[in-house]
C-alpha positions in Angstrom: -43.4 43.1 -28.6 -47.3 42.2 -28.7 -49.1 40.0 -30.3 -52.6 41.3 -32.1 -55.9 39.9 -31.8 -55.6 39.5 -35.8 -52.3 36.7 -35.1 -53.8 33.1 -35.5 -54.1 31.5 -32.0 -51.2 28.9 -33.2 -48.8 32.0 -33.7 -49.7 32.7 -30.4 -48.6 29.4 -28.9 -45.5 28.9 -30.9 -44.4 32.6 -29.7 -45.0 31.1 -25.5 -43.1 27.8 -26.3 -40.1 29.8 -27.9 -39.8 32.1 -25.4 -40.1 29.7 -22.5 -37.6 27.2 -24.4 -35.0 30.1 -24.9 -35.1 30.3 -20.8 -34.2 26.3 -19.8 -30.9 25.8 -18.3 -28.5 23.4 -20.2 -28.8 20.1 -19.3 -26.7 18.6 -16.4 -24.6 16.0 -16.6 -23.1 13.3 -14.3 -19.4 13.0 -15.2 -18.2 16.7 -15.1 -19.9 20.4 -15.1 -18.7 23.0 -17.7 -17.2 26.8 -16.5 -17.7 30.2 -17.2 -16.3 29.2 -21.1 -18.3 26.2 -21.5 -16.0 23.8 -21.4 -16.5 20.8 -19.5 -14.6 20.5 -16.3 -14.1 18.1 -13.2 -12.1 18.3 -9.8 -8.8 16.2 -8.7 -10.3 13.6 -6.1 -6.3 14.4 -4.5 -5.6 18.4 -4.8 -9.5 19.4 -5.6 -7.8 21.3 -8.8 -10.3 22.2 -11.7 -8.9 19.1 -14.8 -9.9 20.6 -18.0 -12.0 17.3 -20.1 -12.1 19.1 -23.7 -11.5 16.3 -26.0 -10.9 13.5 -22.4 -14.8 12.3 -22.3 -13.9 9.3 -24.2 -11.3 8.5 -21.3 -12.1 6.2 -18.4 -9.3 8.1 -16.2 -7.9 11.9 -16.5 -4.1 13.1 -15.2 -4.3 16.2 -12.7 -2.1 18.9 -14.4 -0.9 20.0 -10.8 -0.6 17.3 -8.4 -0.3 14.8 -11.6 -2.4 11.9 -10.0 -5.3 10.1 -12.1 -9.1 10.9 -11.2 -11.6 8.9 -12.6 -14.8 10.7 -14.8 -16.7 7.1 -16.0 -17.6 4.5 -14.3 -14.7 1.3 -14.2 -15.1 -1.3 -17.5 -16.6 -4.3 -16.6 -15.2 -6.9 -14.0 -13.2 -3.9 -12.4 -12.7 -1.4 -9.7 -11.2 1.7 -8.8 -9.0 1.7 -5.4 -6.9 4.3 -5.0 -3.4 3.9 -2.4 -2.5 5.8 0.8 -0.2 7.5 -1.4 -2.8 8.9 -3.8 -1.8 6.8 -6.6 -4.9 5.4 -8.6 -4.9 1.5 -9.0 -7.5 -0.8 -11.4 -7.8 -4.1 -10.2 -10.5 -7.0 -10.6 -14.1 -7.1 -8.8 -12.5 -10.5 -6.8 -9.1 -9.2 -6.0 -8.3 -8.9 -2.1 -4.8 -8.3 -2.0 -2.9 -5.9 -4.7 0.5 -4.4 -4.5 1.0 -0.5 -5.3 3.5 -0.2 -8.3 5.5 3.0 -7.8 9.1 2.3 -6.0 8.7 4.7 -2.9 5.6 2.9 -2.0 5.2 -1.0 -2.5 2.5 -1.3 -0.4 0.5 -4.5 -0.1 -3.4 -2.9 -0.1 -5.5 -5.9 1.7 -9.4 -5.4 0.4 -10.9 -8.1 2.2 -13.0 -7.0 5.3 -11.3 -3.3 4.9 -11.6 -1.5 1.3 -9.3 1.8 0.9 -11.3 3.8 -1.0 -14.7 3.0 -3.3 -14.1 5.3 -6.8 -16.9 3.9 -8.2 -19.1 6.6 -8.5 -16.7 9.0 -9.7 -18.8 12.2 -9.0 -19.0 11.7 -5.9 -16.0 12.8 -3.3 -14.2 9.5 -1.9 -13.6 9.1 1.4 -10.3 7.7 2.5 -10.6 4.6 5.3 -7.5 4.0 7.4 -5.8 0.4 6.1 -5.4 -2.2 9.2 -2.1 -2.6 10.4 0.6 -0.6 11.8 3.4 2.7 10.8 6.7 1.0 11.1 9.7 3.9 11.7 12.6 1.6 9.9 15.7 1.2 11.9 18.2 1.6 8.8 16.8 5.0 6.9 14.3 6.3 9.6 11.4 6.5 6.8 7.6 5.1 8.2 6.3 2.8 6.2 3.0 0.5 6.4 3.4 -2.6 8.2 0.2 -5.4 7.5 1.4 -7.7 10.3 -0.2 -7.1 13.7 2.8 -9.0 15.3 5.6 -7.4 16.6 8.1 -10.4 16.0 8.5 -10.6 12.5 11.0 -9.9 10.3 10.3 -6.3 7.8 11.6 -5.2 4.5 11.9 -1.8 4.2 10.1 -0.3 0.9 11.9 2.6 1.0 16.1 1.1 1.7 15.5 -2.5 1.1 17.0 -3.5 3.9 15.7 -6.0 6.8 15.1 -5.4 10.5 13.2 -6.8 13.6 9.7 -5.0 14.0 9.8 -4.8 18.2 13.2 -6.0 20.1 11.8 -9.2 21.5 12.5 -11.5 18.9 16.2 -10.6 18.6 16.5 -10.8 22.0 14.5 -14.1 22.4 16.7 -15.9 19.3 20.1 -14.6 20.6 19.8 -15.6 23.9 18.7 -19.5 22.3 21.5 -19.2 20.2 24.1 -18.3 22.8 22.8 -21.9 25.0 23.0 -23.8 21.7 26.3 -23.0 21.3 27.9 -22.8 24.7 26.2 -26.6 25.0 28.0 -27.5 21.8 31.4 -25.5 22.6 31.3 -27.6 26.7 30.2 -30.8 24.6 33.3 -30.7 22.3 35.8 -29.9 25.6 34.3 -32.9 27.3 35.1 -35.4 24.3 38.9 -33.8 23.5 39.7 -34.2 27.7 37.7 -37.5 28.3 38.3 -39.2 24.9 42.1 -38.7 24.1 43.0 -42.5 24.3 40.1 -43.7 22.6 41.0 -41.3 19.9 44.4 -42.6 19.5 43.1 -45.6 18.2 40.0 -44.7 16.2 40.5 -41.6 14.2 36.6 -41.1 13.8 36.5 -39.8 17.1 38.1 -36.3 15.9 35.3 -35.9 13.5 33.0 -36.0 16.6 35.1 -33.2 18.1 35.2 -30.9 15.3 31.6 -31.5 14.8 30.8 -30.4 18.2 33.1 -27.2 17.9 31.6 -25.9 14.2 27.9 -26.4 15.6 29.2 -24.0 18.7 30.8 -21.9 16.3 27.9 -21.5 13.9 25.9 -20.4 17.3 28.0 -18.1 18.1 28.4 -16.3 15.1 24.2 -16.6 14.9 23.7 -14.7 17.7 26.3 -12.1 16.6 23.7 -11.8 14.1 20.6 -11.3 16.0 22.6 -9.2 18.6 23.4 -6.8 16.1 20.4 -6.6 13.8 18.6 -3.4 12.9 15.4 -3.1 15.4 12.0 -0.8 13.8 10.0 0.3 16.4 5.7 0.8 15.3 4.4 4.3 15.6 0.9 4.0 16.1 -1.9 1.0 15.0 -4.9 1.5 12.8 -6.3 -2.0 14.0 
């Protein structure tokens, strides 16, 4: 199409500015991109799966159709912060929290974000990258399932998240407390066979002293039975450390 000398030169100028208009690309924008269709879209931060946001925008968070984990697309409401949990699930906690405790029931993890934060979500369009938590992969002694240990000692006492149960994490505290109970209550048992043979006469006449013997023989018993107790108790041996 041409323009003739006879067309106004503002005719002209509005014909340029149309044209070049007509060629812009839309407009970007920060929280998603749209397809081919034109519909805005974002990927999962967990299985990098297209999450349709027709009719989400208004949402701080959005659910992943196939991996069904939460991925933010707006930036956390005031006095908050994304962290998301070495099992992928997507926590809101306050600015000043350093310790939070994943909800779901196979997990239960206690995330420490003092010195060491999991993983930053606060500029959603950007991919997060995941930063190991400090402390150590306990395999459990009762179910054989891993599970994160915060302690770095290895003489502590662990709850399972996963069976509930309790065991040693390392043998050397068993080992140590058995062994302390078995002296306790040999002492005791020897202590209470020294009074009944040395103190049968004396006993005759003051009936208190039988108390002192059956004291002597319960604390040995109690002992005893305590190191049963640590003798037989569960051991979960540490994988690997992150520390």
């Amino acid at each position: 199409q041409y323009v003739t000398s006879s067309s106004p030169p503002n005719a002209l100028v509005f014909f340029i500015k149309l044209s070049y208009s007509d060629s812009l690309p839309p407009p970007y924008t920060a929280i998603a991109s749209p397809d081919a269709s034109g519909i805005p879209v974002i990927n999962c931060r967990v299985c990098q799966s297209l999450i349709n946001l027709d009719g989400k925008l208004h949402q701080h968070v959005v659910k992943c159709t196939v991996c069904n984990e939460a991925t933010p697309i707006k930036n956390p409401p005031t006095g908050k912060k994304y962290v998301r949990c070495p099992c992928n699930c997507l926590l809101i906690c306050k600015d000043t929290s350093r310790r939070i405790g994943c909800p779901r029931p196979n997990c239960r993890r206690i995330i420490n974000l003092g010195p060491v934060m999991l993983i930053s979500e606060e500029q959603p369009a950007q991919p997060a990258l995941p930063i190991q938590p400090e402390g150590t992969r306990v395999v459990c002694g009762h179910c054989g399932n891993t599970f994160l240990w915060m302690e770095l000692r290895f003489n502590t006492l662990a709850k399972c998240p996963h069976c509930k149960k309790i065991s040693s994490v390392g043998s050397a505290l068993p080992r140590r407390r058995c062994c302390a109970y078995i002296t306790i209550g040999m002492i005791c048992i020897f202590i209470g066979v020294g009074l009944t043979v040395g103190t049968p006469d004396f006993a005759r006449r003051f009936r208190a002293t039988y108390v002192s013997w059956a004291i002597a023989y319960l604390l040995g018993l109690i002992c005893l039975i305590r190191a049963c107790y640590w003798g037989a108790i569960r051991v979960s041996y540490p994988e690997h450390s992150f520390a």
